[in-house]
DRENTORKOL-3810 file (N, C-alpha, C; in nm, 4 decimals):
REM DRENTORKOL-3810
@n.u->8.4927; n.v->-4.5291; n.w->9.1001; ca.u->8.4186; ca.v->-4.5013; ca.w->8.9780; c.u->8.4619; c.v->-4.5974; c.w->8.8688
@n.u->8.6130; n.v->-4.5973; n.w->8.8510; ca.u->8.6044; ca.v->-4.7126; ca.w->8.7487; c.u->8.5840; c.v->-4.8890; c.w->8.7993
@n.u->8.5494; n.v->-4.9220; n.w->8.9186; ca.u->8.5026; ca.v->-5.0496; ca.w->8.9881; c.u->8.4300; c.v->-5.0033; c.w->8.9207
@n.u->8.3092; n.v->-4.8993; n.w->8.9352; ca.u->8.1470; ca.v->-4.9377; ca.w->8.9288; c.u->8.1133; c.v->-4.9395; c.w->8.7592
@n.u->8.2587; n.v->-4.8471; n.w->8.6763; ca.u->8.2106; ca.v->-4.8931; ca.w->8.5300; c.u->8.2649; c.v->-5.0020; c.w->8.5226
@n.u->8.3837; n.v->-5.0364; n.w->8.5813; ca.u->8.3843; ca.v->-5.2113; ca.w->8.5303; c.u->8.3250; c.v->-5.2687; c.w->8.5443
@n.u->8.2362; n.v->-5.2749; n.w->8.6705; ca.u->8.0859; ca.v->-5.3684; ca.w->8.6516; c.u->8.0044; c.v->-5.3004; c.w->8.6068
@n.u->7.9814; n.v->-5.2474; n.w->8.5367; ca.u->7.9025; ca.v->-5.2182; ca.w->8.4705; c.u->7.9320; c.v->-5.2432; c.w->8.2944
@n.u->8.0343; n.v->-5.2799; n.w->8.2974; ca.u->8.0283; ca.v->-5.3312; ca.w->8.1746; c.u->8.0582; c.v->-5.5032; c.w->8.1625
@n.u->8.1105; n.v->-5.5371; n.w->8.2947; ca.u->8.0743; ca.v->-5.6977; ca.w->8.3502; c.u->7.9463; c.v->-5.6860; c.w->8.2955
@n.u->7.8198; n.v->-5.6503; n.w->8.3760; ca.u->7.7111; ca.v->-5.6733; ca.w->8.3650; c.u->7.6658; c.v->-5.6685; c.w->8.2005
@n.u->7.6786; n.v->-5.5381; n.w->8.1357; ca.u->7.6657; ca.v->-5.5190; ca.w->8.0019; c.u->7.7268; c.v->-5.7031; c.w->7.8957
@n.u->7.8343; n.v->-5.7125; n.w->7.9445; ca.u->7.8901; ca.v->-5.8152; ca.w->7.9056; c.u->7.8657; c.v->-5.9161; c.w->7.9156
@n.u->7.8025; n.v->-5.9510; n.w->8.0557; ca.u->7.6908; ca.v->-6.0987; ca.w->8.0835; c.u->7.5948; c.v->-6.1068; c.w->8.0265
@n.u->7.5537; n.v->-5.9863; n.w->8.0099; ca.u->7.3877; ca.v->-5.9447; ca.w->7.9271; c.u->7.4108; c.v->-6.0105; c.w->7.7565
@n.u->7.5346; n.v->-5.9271; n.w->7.7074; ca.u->7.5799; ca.v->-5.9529; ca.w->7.5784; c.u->7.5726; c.v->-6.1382; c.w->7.5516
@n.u->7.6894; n.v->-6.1674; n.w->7.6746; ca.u->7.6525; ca.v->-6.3515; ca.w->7.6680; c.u->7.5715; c.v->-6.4186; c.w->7.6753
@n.u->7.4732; n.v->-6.3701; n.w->7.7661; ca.u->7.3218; ca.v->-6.4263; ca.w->7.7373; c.u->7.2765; c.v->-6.4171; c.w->7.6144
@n.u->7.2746; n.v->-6.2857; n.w->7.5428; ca.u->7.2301; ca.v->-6.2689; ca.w->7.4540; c.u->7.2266; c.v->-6.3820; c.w->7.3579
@n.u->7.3741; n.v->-6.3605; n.w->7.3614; ca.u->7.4790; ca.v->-6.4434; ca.w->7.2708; c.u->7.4135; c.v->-6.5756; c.w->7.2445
@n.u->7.4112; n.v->-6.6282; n.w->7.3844; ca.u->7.3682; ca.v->-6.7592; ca.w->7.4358; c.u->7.2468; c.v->-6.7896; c.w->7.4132
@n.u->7.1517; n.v->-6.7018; n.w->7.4113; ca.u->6.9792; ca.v->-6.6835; ca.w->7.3586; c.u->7.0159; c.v->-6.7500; c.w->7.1717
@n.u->7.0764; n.v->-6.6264; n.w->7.1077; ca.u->7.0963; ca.v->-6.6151; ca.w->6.9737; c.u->7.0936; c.v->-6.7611; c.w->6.9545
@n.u->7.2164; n.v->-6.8275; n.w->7.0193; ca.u->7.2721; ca.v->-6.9046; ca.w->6.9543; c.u->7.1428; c.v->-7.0536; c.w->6.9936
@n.u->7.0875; n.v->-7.0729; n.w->7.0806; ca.u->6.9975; ca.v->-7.1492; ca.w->7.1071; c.u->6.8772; c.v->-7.1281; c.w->6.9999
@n.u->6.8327; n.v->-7.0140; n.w->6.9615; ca.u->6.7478; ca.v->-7.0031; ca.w->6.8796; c.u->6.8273; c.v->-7.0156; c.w->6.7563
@n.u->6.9412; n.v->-7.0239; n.w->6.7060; ca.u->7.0149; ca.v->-7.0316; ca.w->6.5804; c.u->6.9765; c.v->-7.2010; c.w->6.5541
@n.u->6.9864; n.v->-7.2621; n.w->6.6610; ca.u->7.0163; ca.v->-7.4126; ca.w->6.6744; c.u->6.8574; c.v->-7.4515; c.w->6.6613
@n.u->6.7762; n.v->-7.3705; n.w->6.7270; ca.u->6.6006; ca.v->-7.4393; ca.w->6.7025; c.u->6.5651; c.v->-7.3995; c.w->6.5546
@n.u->6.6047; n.v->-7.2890; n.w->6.5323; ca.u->6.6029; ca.v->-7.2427; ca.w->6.3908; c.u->6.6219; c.v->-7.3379; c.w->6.2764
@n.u->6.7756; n.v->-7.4205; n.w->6.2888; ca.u->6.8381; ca.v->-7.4648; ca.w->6.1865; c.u->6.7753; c.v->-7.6406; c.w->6.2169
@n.u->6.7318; n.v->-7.6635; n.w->6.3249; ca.u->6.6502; ca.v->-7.7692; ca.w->6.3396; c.u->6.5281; c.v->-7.7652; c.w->6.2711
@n.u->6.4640; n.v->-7.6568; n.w->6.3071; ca.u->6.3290; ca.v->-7.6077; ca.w->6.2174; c.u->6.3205; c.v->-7.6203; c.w->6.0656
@n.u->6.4517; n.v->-7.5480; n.w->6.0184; ca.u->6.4559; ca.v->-7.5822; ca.w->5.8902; c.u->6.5099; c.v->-7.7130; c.w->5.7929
@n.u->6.5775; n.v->-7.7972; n.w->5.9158; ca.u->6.5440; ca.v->-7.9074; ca.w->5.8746; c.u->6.4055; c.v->-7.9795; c.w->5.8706
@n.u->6.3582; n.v->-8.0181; n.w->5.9901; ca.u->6.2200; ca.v->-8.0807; ca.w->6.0003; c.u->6.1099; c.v->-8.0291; c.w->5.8523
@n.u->6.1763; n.v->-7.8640; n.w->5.8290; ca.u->6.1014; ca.v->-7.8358; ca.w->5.6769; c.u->6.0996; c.v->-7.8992; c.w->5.5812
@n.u->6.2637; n.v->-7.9135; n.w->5.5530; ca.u->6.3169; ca.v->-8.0000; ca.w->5.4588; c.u->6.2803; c.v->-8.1543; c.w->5.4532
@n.u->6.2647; n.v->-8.1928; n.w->5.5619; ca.u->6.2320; ca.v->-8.3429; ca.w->5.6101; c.u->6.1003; c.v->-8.3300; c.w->5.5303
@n.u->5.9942; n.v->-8.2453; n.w->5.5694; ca.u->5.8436; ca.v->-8.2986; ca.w->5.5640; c.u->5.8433; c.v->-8.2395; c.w->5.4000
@n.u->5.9637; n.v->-8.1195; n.w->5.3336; ca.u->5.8939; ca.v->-8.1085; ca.w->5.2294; c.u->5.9727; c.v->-8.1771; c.w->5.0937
@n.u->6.0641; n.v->-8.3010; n.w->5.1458; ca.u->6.0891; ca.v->-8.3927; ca.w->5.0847; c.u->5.9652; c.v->-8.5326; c.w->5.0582
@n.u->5.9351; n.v->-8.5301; n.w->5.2033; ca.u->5.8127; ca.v->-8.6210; ca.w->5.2189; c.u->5.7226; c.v->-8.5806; c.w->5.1089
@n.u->5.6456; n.v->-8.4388; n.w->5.1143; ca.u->5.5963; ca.v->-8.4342; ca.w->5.0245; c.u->5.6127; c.v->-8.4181; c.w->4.8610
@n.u->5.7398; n.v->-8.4193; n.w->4.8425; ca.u->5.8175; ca.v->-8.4406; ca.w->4.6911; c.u->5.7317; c.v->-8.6026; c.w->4.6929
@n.u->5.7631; n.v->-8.6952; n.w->4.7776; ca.u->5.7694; ca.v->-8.8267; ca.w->4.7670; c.u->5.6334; c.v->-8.8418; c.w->4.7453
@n.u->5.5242; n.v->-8.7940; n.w->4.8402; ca.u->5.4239; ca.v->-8.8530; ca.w->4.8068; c.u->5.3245; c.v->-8.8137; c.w->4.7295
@n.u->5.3846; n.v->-8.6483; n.w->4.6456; ca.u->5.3120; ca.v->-8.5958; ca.w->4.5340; c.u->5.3436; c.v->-8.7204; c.w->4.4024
@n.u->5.5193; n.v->-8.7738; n.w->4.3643; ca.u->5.5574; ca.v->-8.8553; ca.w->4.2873; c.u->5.4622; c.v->-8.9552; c.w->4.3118
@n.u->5.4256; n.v->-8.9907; n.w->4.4076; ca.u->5.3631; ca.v->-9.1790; ca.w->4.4579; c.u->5.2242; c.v->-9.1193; c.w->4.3835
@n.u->5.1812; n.v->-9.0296; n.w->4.4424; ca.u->5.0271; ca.v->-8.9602; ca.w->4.3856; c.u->5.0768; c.v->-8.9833; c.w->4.2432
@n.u->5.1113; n.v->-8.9350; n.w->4.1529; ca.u->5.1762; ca.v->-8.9525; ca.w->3.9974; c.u->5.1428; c.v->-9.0494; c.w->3.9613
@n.u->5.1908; n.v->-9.0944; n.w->4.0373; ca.u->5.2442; ca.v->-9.2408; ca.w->3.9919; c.u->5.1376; c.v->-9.3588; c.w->3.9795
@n.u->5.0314; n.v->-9.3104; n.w->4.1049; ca.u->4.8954; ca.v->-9.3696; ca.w->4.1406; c.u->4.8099; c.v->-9.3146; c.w->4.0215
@n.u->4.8125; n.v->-9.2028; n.w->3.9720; ca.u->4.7212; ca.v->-9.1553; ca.w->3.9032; c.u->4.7530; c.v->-9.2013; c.w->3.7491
@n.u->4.9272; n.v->-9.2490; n.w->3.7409; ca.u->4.9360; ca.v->-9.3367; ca.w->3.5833; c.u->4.8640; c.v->-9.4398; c.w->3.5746
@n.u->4.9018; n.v->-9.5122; n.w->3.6966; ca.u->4.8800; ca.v->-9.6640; ca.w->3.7033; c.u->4.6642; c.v->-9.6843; c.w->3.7076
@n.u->4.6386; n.v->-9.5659; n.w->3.7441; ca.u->4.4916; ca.v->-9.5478; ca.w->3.7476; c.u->4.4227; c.v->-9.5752; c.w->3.5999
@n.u->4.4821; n.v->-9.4713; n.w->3.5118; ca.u->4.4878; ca.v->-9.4452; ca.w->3.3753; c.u->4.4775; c.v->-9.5605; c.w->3.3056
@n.u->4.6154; n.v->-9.6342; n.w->3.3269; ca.u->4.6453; ca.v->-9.7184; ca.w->3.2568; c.u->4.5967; c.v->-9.8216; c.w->3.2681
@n.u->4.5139; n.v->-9.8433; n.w->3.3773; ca.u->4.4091; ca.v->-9.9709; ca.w->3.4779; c.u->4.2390; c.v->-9.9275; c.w->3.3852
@n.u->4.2357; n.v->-9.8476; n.w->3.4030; ca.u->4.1272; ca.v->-9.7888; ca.w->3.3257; c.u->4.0921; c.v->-9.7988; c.w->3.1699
@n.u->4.2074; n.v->-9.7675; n.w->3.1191; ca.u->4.2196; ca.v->-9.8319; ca.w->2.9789; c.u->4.1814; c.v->-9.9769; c.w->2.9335
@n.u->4.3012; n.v->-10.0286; n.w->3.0679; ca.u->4.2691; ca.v->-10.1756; ca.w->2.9904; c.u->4.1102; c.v->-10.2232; c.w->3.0704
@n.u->4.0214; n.v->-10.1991; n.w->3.1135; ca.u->3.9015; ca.v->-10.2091; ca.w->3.1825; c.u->3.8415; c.v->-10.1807; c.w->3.0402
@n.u->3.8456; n.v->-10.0832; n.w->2.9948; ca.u->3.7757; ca.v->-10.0591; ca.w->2.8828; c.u->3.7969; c.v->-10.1271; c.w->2.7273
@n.u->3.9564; n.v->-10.1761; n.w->2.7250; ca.u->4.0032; ca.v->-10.2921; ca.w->2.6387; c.u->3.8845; c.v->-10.4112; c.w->2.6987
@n.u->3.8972; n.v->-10.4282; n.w->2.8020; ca.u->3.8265; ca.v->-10.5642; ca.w->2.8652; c.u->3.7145; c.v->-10.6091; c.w->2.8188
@n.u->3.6691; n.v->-10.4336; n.w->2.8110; ca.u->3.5030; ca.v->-10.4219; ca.w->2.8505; c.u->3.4545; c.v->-10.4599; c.w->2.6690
@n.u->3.5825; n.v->-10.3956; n.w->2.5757; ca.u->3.5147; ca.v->-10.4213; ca.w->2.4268; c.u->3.5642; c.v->-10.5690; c.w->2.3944
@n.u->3.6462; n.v->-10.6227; n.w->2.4339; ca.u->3.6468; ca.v->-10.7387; ca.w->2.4458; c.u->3.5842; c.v->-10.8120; c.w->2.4757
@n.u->3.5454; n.v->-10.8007; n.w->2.5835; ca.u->3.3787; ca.v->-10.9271; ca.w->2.6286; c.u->3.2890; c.v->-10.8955; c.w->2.5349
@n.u->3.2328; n.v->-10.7774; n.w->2.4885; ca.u->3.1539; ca.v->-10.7068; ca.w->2.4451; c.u->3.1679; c.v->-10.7706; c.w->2.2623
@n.u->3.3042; n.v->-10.8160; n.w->2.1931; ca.u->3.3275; ca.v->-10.8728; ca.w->2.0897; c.u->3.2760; c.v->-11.0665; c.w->2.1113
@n.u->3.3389; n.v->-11.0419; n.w->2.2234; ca.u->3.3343; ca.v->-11.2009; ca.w->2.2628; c.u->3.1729; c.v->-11.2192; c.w->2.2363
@n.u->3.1118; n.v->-11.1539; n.w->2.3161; ca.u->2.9627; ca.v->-11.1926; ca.w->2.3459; c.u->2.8882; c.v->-11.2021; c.w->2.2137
@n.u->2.9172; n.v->-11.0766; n.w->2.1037; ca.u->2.8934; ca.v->-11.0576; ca.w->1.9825; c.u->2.9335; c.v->-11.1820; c.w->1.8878
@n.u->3.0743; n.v->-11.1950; n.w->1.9429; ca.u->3.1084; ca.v->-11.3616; ca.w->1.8295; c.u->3.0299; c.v->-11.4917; c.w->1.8367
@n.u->3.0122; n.v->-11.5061; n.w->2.0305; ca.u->2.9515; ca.v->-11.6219; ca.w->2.0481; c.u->2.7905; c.v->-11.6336; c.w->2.0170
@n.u->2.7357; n.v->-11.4669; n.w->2.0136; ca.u->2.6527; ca.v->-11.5212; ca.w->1.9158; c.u->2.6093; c.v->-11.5137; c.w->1.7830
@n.u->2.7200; n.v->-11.4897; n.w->1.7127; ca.u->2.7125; ca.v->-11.5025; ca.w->1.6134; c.u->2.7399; c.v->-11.6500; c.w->1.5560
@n.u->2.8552; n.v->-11.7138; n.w->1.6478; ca.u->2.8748; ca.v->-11.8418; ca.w->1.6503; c.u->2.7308; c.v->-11.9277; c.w->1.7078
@n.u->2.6672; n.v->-11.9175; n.w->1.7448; ca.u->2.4963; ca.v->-11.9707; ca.w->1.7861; c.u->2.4309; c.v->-11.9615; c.w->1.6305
@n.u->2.4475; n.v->-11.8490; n.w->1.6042; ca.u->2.3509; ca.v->-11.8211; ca.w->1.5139; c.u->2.3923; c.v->-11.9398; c.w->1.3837
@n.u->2.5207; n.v->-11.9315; n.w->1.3714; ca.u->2.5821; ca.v->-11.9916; ca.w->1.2554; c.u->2.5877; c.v->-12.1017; c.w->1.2823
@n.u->2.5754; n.v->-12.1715; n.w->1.3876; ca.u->2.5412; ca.v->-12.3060; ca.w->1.4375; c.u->2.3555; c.v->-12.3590; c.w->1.4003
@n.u->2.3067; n.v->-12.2569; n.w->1.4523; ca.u->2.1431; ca.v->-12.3040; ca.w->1.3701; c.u->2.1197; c.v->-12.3141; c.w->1.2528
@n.u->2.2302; n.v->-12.2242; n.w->1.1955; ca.u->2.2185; ca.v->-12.2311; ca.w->1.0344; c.u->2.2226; c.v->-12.3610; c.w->1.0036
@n.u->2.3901; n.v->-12.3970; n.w->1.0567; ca.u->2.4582; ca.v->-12.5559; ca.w->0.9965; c.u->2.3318; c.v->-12.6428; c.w->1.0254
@n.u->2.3048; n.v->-12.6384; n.w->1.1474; ca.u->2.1930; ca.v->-12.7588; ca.w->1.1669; c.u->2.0862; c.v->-12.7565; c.w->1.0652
@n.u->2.0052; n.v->-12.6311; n.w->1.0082; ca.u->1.9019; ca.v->-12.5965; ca.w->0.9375; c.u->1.9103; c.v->-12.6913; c.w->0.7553
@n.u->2.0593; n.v->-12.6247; n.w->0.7833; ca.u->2.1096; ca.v->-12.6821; ca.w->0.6687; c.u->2.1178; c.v->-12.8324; c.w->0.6455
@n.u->2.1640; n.v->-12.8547; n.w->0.7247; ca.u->2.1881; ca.v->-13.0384; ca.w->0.7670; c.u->2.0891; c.v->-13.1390; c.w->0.7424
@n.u->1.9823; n.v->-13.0609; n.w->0.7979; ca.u->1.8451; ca.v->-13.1404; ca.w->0.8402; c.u->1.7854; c.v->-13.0872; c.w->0.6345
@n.u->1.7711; n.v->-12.9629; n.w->0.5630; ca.u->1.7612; ca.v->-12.9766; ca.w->0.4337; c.u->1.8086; c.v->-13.0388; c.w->0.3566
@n.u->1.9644; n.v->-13.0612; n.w->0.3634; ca.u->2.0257; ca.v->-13.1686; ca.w->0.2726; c.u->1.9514; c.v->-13.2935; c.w->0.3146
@n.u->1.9352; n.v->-13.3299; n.w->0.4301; ca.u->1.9319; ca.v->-13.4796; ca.w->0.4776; c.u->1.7476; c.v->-13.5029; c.w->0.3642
@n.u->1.6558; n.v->-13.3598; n.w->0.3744; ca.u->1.5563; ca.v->-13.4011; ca.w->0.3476; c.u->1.5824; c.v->-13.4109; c.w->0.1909
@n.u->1.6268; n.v->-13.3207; n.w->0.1383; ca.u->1.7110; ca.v->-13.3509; ca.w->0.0213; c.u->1.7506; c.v->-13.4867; c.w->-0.0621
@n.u->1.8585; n.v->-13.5377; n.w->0.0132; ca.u->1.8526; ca.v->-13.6613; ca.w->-0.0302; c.u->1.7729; c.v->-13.7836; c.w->0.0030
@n.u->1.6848; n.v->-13.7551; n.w->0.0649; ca.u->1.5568; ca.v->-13.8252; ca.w->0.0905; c.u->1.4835; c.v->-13.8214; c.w->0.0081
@n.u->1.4328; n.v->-13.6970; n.w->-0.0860; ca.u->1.3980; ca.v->-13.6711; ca.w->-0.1670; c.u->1.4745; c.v->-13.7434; c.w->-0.3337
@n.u->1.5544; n.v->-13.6734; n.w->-0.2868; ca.u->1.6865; ca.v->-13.7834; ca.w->-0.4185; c.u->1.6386; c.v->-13.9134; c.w->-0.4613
@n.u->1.6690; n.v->-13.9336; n.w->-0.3054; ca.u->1.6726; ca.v->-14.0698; ca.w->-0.3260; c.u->1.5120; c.v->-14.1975; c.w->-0.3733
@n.u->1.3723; n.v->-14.1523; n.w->-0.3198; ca.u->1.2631; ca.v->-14.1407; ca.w->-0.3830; c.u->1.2707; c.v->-14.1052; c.w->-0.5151
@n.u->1.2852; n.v->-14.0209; n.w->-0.5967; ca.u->1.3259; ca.v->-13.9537; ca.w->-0.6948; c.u->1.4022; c.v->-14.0765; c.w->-0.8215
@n.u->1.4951; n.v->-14.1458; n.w->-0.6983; ca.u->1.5700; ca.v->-14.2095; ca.w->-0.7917; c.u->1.5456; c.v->-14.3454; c.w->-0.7968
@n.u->1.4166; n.v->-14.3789; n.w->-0.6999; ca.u->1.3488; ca.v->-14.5187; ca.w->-0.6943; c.u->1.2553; c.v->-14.5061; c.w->-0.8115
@n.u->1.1712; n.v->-14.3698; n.w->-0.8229; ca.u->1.0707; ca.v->-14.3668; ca.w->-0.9085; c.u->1.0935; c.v->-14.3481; c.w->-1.0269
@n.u->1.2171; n.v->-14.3180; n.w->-1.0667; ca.u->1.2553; ca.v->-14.3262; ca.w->-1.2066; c.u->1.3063; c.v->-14.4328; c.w->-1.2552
@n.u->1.3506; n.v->-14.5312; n.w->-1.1434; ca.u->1.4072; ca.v->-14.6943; ca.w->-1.1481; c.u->1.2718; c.v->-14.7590; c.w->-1.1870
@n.u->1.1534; n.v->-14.7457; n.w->-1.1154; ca.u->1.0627; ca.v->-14.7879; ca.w->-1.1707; c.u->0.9881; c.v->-14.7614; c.w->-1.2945
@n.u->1.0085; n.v->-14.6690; n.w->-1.3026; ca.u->0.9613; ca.v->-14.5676; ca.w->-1.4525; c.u->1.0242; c.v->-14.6373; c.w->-1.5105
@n.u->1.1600; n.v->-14.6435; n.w->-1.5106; ca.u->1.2023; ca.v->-14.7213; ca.w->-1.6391; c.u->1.1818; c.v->-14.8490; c.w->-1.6506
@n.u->1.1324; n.v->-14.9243; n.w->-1.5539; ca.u->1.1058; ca.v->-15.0626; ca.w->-1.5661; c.u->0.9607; c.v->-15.0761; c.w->-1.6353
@n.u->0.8965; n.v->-14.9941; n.w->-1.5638; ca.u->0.7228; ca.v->-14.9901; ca.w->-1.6582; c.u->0.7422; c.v->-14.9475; c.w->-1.7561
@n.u->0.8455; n.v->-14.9004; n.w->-1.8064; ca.u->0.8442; ca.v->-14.8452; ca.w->-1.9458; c.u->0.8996; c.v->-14.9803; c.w->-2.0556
@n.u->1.0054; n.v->-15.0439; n.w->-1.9765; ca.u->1.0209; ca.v->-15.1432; ca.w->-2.0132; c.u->0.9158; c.v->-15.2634; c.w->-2.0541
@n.u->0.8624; n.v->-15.2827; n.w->-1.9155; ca.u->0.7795; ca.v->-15.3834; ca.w->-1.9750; c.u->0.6647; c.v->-15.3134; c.w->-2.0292
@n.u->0.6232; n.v->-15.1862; n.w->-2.0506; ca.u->0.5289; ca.v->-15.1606; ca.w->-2.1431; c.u->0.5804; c.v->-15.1945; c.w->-2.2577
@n.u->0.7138; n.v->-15.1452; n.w->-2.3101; ca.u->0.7506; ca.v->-15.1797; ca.w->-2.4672; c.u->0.7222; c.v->-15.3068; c.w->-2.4970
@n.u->0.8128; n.v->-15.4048; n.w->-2.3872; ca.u->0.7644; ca.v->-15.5359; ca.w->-2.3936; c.u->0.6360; c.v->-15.6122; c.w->-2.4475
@n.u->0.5170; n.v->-15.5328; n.w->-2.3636; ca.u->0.3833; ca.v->-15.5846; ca.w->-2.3971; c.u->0.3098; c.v->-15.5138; c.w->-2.5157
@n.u->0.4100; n.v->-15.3749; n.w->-2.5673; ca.u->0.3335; ca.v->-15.3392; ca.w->-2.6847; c.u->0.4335; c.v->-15.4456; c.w->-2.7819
@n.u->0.5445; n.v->-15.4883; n.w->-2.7887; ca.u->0.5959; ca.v->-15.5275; ca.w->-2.8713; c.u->0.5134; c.v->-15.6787; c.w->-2.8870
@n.u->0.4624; n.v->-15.7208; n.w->-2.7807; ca.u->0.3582; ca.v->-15.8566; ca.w->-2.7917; c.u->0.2269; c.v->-15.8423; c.w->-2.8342
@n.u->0.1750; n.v->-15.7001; n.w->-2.7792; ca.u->0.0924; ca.v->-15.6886; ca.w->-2.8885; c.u->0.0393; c.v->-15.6831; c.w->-3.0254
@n.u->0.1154; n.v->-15.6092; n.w->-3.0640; ca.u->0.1929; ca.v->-15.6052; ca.w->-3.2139; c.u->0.2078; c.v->-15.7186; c.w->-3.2355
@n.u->0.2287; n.v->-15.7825; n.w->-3.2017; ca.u->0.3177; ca.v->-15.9630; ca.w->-3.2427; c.u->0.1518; c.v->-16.0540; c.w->-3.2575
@n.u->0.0723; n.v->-16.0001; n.w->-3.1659; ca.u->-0.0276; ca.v->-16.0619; ca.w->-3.1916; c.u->-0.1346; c.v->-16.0543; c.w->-3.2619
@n.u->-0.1491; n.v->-15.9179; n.w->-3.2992; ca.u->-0.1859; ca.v->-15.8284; ca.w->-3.3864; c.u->-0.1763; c.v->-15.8881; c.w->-3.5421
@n.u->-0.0315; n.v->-15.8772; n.w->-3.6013; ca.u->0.0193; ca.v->-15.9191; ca.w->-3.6278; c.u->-0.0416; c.v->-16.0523; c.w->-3.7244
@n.u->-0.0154; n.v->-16.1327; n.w->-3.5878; ca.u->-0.0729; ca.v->-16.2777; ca.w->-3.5891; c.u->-0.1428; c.v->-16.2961; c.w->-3.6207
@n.u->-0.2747; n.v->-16.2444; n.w->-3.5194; ca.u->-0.4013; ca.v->-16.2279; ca.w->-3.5413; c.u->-0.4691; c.v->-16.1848; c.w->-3.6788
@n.u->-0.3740; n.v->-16.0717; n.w->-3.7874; ca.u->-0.3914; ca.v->-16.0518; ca.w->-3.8740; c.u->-0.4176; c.v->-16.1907; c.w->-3.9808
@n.u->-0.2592; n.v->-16.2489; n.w->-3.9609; ca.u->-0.2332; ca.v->-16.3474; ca.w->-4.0425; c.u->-0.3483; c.v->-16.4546; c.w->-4.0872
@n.u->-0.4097; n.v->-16.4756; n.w->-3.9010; ca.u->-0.4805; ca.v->-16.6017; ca.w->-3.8909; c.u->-0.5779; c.v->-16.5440; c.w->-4.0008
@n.u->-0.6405; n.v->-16.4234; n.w->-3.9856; ca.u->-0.7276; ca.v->-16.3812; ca.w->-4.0288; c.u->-0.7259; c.v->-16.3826; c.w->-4.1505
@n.u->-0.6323; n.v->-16.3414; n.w->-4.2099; ca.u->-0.5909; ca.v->-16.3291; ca.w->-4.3430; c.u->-0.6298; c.v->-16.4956; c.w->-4.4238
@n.u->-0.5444; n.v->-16.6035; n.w->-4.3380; ca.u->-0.5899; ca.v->-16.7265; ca.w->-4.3797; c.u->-0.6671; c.v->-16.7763; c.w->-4.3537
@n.u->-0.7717; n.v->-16.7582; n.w->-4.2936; ca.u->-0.9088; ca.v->-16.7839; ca.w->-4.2169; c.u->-0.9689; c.v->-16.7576; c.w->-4.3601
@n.u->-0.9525; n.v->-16.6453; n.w->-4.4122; ca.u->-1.0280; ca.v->-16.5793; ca.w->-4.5111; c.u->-1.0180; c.v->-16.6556; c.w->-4.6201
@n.u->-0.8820; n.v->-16.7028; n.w->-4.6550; ca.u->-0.8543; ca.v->-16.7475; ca.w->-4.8196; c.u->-0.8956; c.v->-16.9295; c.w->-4.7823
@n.u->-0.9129; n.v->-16.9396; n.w->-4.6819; ca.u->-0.9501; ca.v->-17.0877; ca.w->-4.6265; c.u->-1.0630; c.v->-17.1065; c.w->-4.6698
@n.u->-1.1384; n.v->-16.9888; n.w->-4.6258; ca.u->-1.2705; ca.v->-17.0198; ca.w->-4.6331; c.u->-1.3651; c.v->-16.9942; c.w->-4.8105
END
């Protein structure tokens, strides 16, 4: 009787080591498990940050797109405003030029003006002179006669 409880608690006792031996195999897949957790939910620490990080650099890409965009948008506005102010100059250019074209006619015909004015005085002052003269002759024509 006590053979058959000693094996019987042999057996109880192999059972226990299995057990044991079960436990401890699943302790070990367990603590593997909860690594591989840790593994993948570091990964995803990493690639929520990278996401972040993608979504600054998005932002900040976006911004300057829209710096860009009022920039061309000034540019385009300057250059033609710079066109415009370029037709002016020319507009202008081509008025002065007719301008002193004008001037300068202007300042032939008053060169001549004053010369016909000149020799008009001239020829009234000879008129007069002959006038004048003519008086004289007349005058002694008269007491001559």
């Amino acid at each position: 009787s006590e053979i058959a409880s000693l094996k019987g608690e042999n057996e109880k006792r192999q059972e226990l080591e299995k057990e044991l031996e079960n436990l401890k195999n699943r302790d070990g897949n367990l603590v593997a498990e909860i690594d591989l957790l840790n593994q993948e939910a570091k990964q995803r620490v990493k690639i929520e940050n990278e996401l972040e990080s993608l979504l600054v650099n998005k932002q900040k890409l976006s911004s300057e797109i829209e710096t860009l965009k009022a920039d061309s948008e000034k540019k385009t506005s300057l250059e033609t405003e710079l066109e415009r102010v370029k037709n002016n100059g020319e507009k202008l250019a081509s008025e002065i030029q007719k301008l002193q074209l004008e001037q300068e006619k202007r300042m032939s015909l008053e060169k001549e003006l004053d010369q016909i004015k000149e020799i008009k005085e001239k020829l009234t002052a000879q008129i007069e002179s002959m006038r004048l003269e003519a008086e004289k002759h007349e005058k002694l024509s008269k007491e001559y006669n």
